[in-house]
TORTI-418453 format. One record per residue (C-alpha): residue in one letter; z, y negated, x. Coordinates in nm, 2 decimals. Example, Ala and Ser with C-alpha at 12.3 -4.5 7.8 and 13.67 -1.06 7.14 Angstrom:
# residues 2
+--------+--------+--------+--------+
| residu |     pz |     py |     px |
+--------+--------+--------+--------+
|      a |   0.78 |   0.45 |   1.23 |
|      s |   0.71 |   0.11 |   1.37 |
+--------+--------+--------+--------+
# end
This chain:
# residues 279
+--------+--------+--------+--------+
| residu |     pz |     py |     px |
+--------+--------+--------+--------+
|      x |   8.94 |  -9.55 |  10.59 |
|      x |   9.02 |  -9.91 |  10.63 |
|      x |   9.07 | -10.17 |  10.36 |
|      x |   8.94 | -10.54 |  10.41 |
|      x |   9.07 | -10.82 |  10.16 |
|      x |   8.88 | -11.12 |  10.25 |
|      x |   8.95 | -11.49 |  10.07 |
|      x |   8.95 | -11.32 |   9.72 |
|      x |   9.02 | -11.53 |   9.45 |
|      x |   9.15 | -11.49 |   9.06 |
|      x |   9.18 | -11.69 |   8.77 |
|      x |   9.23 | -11.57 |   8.38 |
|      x |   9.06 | -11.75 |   8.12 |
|      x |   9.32 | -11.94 |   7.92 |
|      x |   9.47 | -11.69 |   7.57 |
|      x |   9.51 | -11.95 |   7.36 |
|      x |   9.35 | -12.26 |   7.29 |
|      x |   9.52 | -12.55 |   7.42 |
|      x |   9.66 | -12.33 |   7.70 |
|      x |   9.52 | -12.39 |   8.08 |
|      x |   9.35 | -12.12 |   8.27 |
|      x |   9.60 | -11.91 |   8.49 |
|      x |   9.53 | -11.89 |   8.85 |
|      x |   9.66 | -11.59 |   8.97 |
|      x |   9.54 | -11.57 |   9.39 |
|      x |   9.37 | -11.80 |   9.58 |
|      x |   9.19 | -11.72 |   9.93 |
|      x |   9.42 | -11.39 |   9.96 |
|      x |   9.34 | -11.23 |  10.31 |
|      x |   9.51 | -10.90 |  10.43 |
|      x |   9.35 | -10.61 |  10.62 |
|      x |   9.46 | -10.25 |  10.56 |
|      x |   9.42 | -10.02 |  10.87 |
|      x |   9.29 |  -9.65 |  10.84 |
|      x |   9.59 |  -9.43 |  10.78 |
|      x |   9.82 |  -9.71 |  10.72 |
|      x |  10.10 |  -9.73 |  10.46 |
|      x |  10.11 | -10.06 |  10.36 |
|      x |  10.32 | -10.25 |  10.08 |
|      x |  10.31 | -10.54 |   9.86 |
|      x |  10.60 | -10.71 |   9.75 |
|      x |  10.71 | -11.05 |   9.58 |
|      x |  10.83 | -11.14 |   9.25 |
|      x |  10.65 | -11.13 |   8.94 |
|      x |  10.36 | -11.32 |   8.87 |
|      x |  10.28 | -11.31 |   9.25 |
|      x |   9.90 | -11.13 |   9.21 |
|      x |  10.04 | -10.82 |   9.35 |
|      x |   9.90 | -10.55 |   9.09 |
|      x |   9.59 | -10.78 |   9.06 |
|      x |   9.52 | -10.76 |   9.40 |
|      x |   9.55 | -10.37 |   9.37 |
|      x |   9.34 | -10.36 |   9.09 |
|      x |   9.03 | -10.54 |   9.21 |
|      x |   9.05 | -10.37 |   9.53 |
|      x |   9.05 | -10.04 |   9.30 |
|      x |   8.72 | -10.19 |   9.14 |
|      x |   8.86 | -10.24 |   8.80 |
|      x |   8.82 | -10.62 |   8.79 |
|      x |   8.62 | -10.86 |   9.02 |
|      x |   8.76 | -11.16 |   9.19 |
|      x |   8.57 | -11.48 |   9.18 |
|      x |   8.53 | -11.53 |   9.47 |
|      x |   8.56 | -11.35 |   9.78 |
|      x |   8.50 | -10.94 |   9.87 |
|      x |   8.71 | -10.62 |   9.94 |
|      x |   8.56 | -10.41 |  10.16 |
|      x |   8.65 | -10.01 |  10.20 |
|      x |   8.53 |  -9.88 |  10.55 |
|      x |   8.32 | -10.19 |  10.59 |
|      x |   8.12 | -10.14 |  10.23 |
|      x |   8.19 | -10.40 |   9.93 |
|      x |   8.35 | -10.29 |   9.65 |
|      x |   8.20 | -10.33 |   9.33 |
|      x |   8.36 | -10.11 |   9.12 |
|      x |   8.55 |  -9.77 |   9.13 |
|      x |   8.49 |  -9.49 |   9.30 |
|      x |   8.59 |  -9.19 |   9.45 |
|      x |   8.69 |  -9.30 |   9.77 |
|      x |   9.02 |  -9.49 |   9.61 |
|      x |   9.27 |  -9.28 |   9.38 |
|      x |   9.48 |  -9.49 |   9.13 |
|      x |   9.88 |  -9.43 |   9.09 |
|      x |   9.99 |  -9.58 |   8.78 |
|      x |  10.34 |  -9.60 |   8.69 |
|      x |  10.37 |  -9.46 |   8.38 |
|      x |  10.22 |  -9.12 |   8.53 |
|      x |   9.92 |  -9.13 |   8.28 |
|      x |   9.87 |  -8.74 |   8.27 |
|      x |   9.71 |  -8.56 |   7.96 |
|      x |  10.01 |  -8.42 |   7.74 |
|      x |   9.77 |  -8.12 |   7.62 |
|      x |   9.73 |  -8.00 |   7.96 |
|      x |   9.95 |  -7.77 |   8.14 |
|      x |  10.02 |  -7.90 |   8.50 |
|      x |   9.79 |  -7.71 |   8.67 |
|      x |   9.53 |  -7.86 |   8.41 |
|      x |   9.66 |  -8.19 |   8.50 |
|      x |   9.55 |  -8.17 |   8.87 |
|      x |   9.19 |  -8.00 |   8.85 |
|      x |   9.10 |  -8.24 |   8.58 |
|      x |   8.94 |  -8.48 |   8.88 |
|      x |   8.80 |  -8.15 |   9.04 |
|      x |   8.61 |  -8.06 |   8.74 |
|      x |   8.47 |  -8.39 |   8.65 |
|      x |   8.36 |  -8.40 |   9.02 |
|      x |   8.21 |  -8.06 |   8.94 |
|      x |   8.42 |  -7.89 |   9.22 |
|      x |   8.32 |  -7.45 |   9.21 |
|      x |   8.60 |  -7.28 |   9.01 |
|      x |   8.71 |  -7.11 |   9.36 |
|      x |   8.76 |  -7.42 |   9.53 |
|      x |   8.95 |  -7.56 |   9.29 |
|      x |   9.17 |  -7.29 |   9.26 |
|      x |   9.27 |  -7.29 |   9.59 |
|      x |   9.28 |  -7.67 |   9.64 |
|      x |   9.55 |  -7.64 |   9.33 |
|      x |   9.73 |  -7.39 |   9.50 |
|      x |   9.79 |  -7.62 |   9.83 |
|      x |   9.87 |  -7.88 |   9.64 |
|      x |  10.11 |  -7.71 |   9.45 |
|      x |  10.28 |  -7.60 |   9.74 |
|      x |  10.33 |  -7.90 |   9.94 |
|      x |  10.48 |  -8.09 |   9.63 |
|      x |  10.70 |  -7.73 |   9.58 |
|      x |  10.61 |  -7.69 |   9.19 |
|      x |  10.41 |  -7.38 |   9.26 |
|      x |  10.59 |  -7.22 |   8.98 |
|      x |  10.55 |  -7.50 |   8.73 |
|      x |  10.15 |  -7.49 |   8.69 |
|      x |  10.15 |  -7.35 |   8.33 |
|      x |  10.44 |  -7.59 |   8.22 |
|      x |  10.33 |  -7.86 |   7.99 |
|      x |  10.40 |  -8.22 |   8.06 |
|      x |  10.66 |  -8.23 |   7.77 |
|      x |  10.87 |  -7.93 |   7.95 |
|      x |  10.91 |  -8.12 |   8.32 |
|      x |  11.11 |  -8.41 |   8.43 |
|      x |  11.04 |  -8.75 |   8.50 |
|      x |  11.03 |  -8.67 |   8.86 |
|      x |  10.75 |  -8.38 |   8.84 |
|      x |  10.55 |  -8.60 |   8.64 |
|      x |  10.56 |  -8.86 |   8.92 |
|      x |  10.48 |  -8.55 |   9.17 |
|      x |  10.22 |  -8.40 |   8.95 |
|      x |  10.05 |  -8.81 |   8.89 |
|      x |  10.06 |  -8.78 |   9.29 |
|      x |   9.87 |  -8.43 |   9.32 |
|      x |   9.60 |  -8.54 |   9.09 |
|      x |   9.55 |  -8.87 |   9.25 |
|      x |   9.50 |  -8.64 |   9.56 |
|      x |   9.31 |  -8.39 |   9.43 |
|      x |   8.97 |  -8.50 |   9.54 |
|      x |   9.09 |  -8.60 |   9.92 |
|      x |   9.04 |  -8.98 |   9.82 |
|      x |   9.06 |  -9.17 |  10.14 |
|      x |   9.25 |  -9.43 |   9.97 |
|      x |   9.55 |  -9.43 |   9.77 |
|      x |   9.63 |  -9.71 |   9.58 |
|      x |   9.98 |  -9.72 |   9.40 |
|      x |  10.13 | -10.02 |   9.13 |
|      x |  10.48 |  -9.92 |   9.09 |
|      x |  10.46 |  -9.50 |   9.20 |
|      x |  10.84 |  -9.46 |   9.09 |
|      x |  10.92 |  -9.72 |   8.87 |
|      x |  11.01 |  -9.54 |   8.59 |
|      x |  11.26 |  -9.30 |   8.83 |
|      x |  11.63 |  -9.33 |   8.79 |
|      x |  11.77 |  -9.48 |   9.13 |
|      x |  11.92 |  -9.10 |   9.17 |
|      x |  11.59 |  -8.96 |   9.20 |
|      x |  11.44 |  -9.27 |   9.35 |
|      x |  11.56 |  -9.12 |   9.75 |
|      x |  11.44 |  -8.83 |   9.71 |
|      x |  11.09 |  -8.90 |   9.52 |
|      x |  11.03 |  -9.15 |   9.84 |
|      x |  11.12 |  -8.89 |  10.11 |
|      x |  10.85 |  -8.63 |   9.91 |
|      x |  10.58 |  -8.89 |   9.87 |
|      x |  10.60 |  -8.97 |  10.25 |
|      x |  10.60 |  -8.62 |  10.35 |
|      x |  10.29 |  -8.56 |  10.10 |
|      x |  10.08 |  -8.86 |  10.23 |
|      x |  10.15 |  -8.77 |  10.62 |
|      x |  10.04 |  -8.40 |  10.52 |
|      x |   9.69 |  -8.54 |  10.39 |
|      x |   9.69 |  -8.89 |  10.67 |
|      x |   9.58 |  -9.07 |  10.38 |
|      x |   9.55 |  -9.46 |  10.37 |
|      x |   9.78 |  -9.61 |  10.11 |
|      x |   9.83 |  -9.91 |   9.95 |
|      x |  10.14 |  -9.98 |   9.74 |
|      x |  10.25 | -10.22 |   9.51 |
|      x |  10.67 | -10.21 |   9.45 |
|      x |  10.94 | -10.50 |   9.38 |
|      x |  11.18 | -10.26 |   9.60 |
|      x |  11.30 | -10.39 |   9.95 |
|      x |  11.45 | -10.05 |  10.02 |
|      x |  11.13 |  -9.87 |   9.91 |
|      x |  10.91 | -10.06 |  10.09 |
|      x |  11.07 | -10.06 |  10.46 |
|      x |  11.17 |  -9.67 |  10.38 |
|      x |  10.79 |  -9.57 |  10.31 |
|      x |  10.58 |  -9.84 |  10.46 |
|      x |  10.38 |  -9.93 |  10.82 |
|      x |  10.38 | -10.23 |  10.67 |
|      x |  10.51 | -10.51 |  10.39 |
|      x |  10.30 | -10.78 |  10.30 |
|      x |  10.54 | -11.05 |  10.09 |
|      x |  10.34 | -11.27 |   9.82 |
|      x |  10.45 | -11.56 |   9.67 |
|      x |  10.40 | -11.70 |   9.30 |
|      x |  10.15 | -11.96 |   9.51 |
|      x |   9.82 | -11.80 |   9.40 |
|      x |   9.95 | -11.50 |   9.62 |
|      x |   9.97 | -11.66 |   9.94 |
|      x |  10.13 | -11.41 |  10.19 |
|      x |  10.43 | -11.58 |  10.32 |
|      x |  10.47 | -11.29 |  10.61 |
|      x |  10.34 | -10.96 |  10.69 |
|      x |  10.64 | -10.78 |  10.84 |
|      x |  10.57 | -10.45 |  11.08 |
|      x |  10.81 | -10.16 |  11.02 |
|      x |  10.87 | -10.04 |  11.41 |
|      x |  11.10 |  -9.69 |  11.29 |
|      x |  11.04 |  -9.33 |  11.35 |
|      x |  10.99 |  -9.13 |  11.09 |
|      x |  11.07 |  -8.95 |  10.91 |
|      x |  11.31 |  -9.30 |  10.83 |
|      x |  11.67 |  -9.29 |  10.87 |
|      x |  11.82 |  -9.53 |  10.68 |
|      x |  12.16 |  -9.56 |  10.84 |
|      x |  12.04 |  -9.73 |  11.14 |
|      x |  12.15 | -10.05 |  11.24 |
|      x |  11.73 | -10.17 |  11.30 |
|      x |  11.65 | -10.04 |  10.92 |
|      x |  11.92 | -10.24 |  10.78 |
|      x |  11.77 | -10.56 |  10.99 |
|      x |  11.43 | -10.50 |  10.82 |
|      x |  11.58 | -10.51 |  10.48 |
|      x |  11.77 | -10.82 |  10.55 |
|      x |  11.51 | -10.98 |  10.66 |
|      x |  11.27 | -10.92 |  10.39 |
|      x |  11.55 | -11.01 |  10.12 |
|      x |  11.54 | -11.38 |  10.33 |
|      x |  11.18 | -11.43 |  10.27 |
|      x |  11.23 | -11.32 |   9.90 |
|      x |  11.51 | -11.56 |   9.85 |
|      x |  11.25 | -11.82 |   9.94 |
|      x |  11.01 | -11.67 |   9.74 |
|      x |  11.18 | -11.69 |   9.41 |
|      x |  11.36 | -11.99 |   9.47 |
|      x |  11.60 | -11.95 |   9.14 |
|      x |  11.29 | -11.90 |   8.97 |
|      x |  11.37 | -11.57 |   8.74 |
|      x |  11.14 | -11.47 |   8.50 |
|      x |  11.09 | -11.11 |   8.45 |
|      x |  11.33 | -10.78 |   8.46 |
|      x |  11.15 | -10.77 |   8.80 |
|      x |  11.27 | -11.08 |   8.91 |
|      x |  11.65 | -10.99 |   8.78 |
|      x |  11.62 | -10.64 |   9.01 |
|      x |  11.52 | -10.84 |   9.31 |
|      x |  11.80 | -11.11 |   9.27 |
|      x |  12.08 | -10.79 |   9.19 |
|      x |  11.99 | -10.65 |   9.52 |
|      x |  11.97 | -10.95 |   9.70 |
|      x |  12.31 | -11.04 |   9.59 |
|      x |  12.42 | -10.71 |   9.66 |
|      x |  12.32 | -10.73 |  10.04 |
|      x |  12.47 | -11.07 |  10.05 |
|      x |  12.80 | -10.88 |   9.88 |
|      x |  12.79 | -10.65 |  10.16 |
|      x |  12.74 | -10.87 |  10.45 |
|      x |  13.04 | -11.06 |  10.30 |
|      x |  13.29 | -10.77 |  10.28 |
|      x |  13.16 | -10.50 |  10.52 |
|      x |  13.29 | -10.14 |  10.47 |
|      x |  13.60 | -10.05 |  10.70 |
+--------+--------+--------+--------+
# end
């Protein structure tokens, strides 16, 4: 299922009085191919998650229309699953609970869902953690189980603000190489928004880089690698160098968030590293 972003536009009523209205994006225009993994980066402030939420049909734009398989979005649906950051599971349920919840509100027959939970289970390798409640896994099977039930329904699209945000960089790697293997297993078209260069080239068809200019898209780069991604090779290291040039550009000293800090720390630390090469 293709995604279609055509001259959307966002402002935000002013907070407080005396304040001007914030415009946010201003005749952003991307297209999303069926089965493509596509990111969206650029520092803070940039329209990134607010692109990914109107697209998700839980605001409208102004002006301009998203279109999902050629029909306008209007508001959510069941064709695009949301990955929020901060996992968003029920703490009540047990795991297993966690991911038929969207089966049962779709009124899925007990059977099916039973073995739809079981194959989901098993690709994300927590077979044996179905009757554990959310309280008794780690941060890292919460991300996985936030992942099964945002599949559960065979969405078409998968759109995801921050998927492993809250990881530790130790987990990070490994979180990436099971989402990638999860969403090639079920050819689903993905959207995600991330502040991580690494991330980004590691999982992604695609990067789009936004600027704090009412999200205008400074460059849409193509990621040319096999997978599954090695990233030791001399080409994956010349996509992340070059994205970390755009960014440069695109925060301009202008630091405003812990966002913003990351991006500069790992933009300093490739710079380190070009500088003083390992032997």
């Amino acid at each position: 299922m293709s995604i279609k972003v055509e001259k959307i536009t966002k402002t935000f009523a002013a907070r407080r009085k005396g304040e001007a209205a914030l415009g946010v994006l201003k005749d952003v225009s991307f297209d999303v191919e069926a089965g493509q993994f596509v990111s969206l980066l650029g520092p803070s402030g940039c329209g990134k998650t607010t692109t990914l939420t109107i697209i998700a049909g839980f605001q409208k734009a102004d002006s301009g229309e998203i279109r999902v398989n050629d029909k306008i979005v209007t508001k959510p649906g069941p064709d695009r699953a949301f990955m929020f950051q901060n996992y968003a599971l029920f703490p009540w349920l047990r795991v297993g609970e966690n991911i038929e919840y969207p089966m049962i509100k779709k009124h899925m027959p007990k059977a099916e869902r039973e073995k739809k939970l079981e194959e989901l289970l098993k690709i994300a390798q927590m077979e044996k953690y179905k009757d554990y409640y959310i309280h008794e896994i780690s941060g890292g099977m919460k991300q996985r189980v936030a992942l099964l039930r945002a599949l559960a329904c065979d969405p078409e699209v998968l759109l995801m603000d921050e998927p492993l945000g809250a990881i530790d960089f130790q987990m990070r790697h490994m979180l990436q190489q099971q989402l990638e293997s999860i969403l090639m297993q079920k050819k689903c078209t993905s959207l995600m928004v991330t502040h991580d260069v690494d991330e980004s080239v590691y999982l992604s068809d695609r990067v789009i880089i936004m600027s704090r200019d009412h999200g205008r898209i400074l460059e849409e780069v193509k990621i040319d690698l096999p997978r599954p991604r090695d990233r030791e090779c001399a080409k994956y290291h010349e996509y992340i160098d070059h994205i970390t040039e755009i960014l440069k550009s695109a925060l301009n000293g202008d630091v405003v968030t812990q966002e913003d800090k990351d991006l500069i720390e790992f933009i300093q630390k490739r710079e380190a590293a070009e500088k003083h090469p390992a032997v």
